[in-house]
N, C-alpha and C positions, 0 to 999 in steps of 0.2 A: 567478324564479330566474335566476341570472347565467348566462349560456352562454359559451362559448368557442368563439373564432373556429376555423373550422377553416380553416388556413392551405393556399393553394395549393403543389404541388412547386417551384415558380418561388424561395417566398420564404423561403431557408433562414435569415437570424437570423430571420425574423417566427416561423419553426417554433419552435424553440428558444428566442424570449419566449415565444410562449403554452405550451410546457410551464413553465417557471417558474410562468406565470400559475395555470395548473394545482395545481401544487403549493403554492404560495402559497393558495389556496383552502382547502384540505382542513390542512395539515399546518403545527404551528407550531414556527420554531425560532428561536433567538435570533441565530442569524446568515445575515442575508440572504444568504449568498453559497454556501452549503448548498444555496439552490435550484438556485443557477447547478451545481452539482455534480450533480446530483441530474440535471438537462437532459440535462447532456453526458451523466452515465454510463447514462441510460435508451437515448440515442439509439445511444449505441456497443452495446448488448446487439445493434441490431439488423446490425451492422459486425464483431462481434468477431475473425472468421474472417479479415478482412481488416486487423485492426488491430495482428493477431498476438497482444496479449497484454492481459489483462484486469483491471484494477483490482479487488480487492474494494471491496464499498460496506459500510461499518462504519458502523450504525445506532443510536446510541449514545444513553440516554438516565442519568439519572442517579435516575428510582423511576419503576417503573410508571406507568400511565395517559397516558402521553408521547404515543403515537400512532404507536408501534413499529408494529404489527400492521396498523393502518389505511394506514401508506405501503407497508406489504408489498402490501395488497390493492392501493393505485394501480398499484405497480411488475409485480403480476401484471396489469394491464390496458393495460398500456403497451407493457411491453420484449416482448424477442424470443420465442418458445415459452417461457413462463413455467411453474415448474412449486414448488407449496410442499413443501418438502422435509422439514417437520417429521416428519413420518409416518416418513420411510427408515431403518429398522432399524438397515442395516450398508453396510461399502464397497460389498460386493458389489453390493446392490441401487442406491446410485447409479452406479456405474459402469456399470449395463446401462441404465439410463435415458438415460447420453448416445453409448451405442453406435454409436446410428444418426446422432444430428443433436444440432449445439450448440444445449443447452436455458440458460434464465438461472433458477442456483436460487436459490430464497428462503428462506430458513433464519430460524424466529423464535426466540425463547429461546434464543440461543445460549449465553448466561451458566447455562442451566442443561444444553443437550445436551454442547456443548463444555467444560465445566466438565475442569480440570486432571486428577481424577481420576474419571473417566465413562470407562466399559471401553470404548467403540467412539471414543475422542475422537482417540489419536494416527493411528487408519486413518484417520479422518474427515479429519485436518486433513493428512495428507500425501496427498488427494488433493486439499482444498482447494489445498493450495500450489505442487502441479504441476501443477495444472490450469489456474493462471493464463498460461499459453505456449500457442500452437499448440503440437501436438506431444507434450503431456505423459502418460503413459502412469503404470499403477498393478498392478503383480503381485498378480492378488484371485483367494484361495481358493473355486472353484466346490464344493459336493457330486454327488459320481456318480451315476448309477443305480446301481452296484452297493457303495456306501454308503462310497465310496473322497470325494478330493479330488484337484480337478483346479486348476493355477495356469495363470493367461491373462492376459497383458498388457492393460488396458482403457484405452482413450480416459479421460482427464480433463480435459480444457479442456473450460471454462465460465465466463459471467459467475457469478457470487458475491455475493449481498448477504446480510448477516448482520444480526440485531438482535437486541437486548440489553440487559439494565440491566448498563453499565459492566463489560463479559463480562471475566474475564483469560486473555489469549489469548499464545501463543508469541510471541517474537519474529520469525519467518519470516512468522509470518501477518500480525502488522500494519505490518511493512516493504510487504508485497505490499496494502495499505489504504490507504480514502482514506475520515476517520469525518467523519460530518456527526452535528449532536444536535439532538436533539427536545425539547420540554420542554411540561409539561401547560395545556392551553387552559382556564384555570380560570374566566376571562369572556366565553368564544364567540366571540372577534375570527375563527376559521373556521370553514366551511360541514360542518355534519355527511356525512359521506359515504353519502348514502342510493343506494344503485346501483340501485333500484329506478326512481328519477331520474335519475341522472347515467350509468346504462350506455354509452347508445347515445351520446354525447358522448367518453367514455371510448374506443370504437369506433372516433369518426372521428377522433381524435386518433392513436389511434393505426395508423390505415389511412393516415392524412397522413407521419405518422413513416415508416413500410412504405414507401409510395411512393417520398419523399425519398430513403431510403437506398438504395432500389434503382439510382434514377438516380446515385449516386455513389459507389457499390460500387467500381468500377475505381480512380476517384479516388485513393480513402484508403488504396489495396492502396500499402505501400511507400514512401510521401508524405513528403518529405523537410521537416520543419518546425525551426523554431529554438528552441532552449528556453534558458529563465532559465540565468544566469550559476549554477553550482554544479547543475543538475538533472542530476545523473550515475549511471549505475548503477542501483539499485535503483528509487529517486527518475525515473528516465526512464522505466525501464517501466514506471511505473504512470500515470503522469501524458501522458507521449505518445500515447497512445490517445483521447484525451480534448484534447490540446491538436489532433489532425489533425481531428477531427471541427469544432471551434472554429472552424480555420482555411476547411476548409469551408465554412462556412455563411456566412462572412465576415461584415459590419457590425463593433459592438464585442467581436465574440466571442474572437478569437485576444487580444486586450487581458485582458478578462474570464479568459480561460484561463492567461493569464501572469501574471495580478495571485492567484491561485489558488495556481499554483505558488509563488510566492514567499514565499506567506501559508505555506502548508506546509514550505516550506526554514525560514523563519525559527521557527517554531513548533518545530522539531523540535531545532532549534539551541540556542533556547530552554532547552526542556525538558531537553537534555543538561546544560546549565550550568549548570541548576538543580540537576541528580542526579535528576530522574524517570525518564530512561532508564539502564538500567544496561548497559555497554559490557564487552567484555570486554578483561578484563586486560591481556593486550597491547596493547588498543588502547591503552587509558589511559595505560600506559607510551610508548606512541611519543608520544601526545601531550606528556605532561609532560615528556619528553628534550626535544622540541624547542620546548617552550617554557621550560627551562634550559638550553639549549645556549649556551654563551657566544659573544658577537658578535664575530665574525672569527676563531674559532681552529678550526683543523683539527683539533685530535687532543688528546682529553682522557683521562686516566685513570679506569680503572671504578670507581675508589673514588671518584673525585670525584664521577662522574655519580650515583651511586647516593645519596652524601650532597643532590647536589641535587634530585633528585626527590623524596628524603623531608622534603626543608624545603618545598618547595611543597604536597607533597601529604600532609602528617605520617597524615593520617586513613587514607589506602588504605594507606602505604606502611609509617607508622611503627608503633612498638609497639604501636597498639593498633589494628593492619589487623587488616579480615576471614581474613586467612590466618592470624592467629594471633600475628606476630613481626614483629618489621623485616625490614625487605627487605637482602637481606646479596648479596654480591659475586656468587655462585655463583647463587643463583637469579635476579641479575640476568641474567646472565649467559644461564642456560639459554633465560629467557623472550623476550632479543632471536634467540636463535637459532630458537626458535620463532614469533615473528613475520618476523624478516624473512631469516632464515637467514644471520644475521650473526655474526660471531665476534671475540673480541678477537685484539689483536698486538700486539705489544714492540719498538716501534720504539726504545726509549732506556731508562730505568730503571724502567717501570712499563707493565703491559699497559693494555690501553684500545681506543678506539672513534675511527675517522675519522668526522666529518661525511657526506662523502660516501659510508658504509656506509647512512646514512641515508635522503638527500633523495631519492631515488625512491621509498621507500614511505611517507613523508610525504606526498607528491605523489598517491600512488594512493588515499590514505585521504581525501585531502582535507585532511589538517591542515596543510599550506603552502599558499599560496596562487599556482597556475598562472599561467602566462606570459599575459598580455594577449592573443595571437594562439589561445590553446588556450582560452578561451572561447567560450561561446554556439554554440558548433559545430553545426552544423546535423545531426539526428540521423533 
């Protein structure tokens, strides 16, 4: 049987190859870099508290038999006070489970607990969602002794790993994810997980992890590291949890962690262009203004703007948009004031829009592209 080294406290990449090695054993996925994901966010369950904010791990497969369930059971032998959460009823009862101390929950079938219309799915998922920050607290109905109901603020931070056949989950929740995919082992290229075997290896692996992290607990409290060009917002805290551990352990790990990041900026980038993500409204709209804003003019009229957006974008905009009708003057109109609380003005014969109404919240959405100097900022 193949065993695994158990790495001294001294040798922090060596730690973090042999979890890969680990995982590479037991669990097959089509993209090697899954494992490297899989390293970092096990090692961070045991950091979380110091790393401030917690990534979910989105366990993604695409039919049954994938080895969903199987990396839950590594991820309960590894991460931090592990605890499988299928069982938990309601908010209430997770919420008193991390009362006392950050636990890392494992959630399997989420495509079918989390399911869009499942009566406990919106408590469940708004305390998944603020429970990814230190800090994040959840108003849950206790019952009395005297058959009354009592409301108490509860602790919700926690690591988060979720699995699932291709679950459809909020937008809130898989901004705050980071999905790796499984796919079925149908010629045994890995080692069945017999724990009857592999327990106590299981053990030192992750007593080795325990130690490590203890010694660098202070470390990671606060740790000012540099992230990919565009990792901002949302995109940072999920992903800087996971790049200070990297940088950590040092060898090719902060590379490893950035080549990660970038895979997932570009993938998401992707996917928007494609229309897999669906953005809202406004955004849409700030983007297409400013990619028909005409080159070097200050001040356009709103019937202009509005014809130009619907020639770019005829599908959202024109007659036959989701809203029902073309986009006309007035509800152009309303929708910039609701993004970015801009208003037209009548500087000469016709109302309209400055440029510079604009370029600040182009700039905060990311749809212009930032000053050279306001990159890579160390966060």
């Amino acid at each position: 049987m193949q065993q695994a080294a158990s790495p001294s406290p001294t040798d922090s990449s060596e730690l973090l190859d042999t979890i890969v090695t680990w995982f590479r054993r037991f669990v097959a996925m089509p993209d090697p870099d899954d494992l490297n994901i899989l390293a970092l966010w096990t090692v961070h369950t045991h950091l979380a508290v110091e790393l401030y904010t917690s990534p979910r791990l989105m366990i993604d497969s695409l039919a049954p038999g994938s080895g969903k369930t199987t990396l839950l059971e590594h991820l309960k032998h590894l991460c931090y006070a592990p605890i499988q959460a299928a069982g938990l009823a309601s908010a209430a009862v997770l919420t008193r489970v991390l009362q006392h101390d950050t636990r890392t929950i494992l959630l399997d079938e989420v495509d079918r607990t989390l399911r869009p219309d499942g009566p406990l799915t919106n408590d469940l998922l708004a305390i998944l969602n603020t429970g990814y920050r230190v800090g994040g607290v959840r108003a849950v109905s206790f019952p009395t002794a005297n058959n009354g109901w009592e409301v108490q603020e509860m602790p919700t931070f926690a690591p988060v790993a979720m699995a699932g056949n291709a679950p459809r989950l909020p937008d809130d929740t898989v901004q705050r994810s980071i999905r790796v995919l499984l796919m079925p082992d149908l010629y045994g290229t890995v080692e069945d997980s017999d724990w009857e075997e592999i327990e106590n290896e299981a053990k030192a692996l992750r007593e080795a992890i325990a130690e490590w992290t203890d010694r660098v607990r202070s470390e990671v409290k606060g740790m000012k590291v540099e992230m990919p060009e565009g990792c901002v917002g949302r995109f940072k805290e999920k992903w800087r949890p996971l790049k200070r551990v990297a940088v950590v352990a040092g060898g090719g790990w902060p590379d490893i962690a950035d080549r990660l990041i970038q895979q997932s900026l570009h993938q998401d980038a992707a996917e928007r262009e494609a229309g897999l993500k669906e953005e809202r409204p406004g955004v849409v709209l700030l983007r297409d203004l400013y990619a028909v804003w005409p080159t070097d003019t200050i001040f356009v009229p709103t019937r202009e703007l509005v014809q130009l957006v619907i020639d770019r974008n005829p599908e959202y905009w024109g007659a036959g948009s989701p809203f029902g009708k073309q986009l006309t003057d007035t509800r152009f109109g309303r929708m910039i004031v609701q993004a970015c609380k801009a208003t037209s003005s009548r500087p000469g014969s016709y109302r309209g829009f400055a440029r510079s109404q604009f370029e600040f919240v182009w700039h905060q959405y990311g749809i212009s592209r930032p000053e050279p100097d306001e990159l890579g900022k160390a966060g």
